[in-house]
C-alpha positions in Angstrom: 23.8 51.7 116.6 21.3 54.7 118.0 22.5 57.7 119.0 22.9 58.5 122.2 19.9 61.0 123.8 19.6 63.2 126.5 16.2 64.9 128.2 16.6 67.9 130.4 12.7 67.8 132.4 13.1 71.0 134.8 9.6 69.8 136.2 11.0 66.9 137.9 14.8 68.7 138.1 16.3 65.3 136.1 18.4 64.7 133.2 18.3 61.1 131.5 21.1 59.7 129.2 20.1 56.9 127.0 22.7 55.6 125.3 23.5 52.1 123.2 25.1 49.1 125.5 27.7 47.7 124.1 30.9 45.6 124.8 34.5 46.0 124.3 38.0 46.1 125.9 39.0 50.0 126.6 42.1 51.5 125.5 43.8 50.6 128.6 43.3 46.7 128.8 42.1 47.2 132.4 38.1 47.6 132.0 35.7 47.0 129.6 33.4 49.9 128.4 29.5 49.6 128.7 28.3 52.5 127.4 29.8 55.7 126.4 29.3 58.3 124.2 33.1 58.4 123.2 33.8 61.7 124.3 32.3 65.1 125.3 29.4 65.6 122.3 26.9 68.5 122.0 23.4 67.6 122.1 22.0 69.8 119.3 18.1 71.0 120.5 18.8 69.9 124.2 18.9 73.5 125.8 19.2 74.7 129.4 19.5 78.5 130.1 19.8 79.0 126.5 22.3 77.2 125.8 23.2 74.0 124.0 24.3 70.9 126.4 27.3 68.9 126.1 27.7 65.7 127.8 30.5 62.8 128.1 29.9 59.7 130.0 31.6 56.6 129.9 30.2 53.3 131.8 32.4 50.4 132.6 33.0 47.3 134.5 36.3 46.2 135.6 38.1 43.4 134.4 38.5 40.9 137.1 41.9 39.0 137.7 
């Protein structure tokens, strides 16, 4: 699976999250996760301000009854 990968462009003032689709049940039962990078991670190399970025996102769809 590819890591997940983060670009800070302060030209166009955007920051883009790739990260791997996947497919499975979350913890809860209720929703199941499409992307996620499991958790708050540093991004070693991604810098703004001097200082080294940390990002958690989780993407999911809800289970329907």
């Amino acid at each position: 699976m590819p890591d997940p990968n983060l670009v800070i462009d302060e030209k166009k003032k955007t920051v883009t999250i790739t990260l791997p689709l996947i497919h499975r049940e979350s913890k809860s039962g209720k929703s199941y996760v499409i992307a996620s990078t499991d958790g708050n991670i540093p991004f070693d190399g991604v810098m703004h301000k001097g200082k080294t970025v940390t990002c958690g996102v989780n993407c999911y769809i809800k289970k329907t009854k």
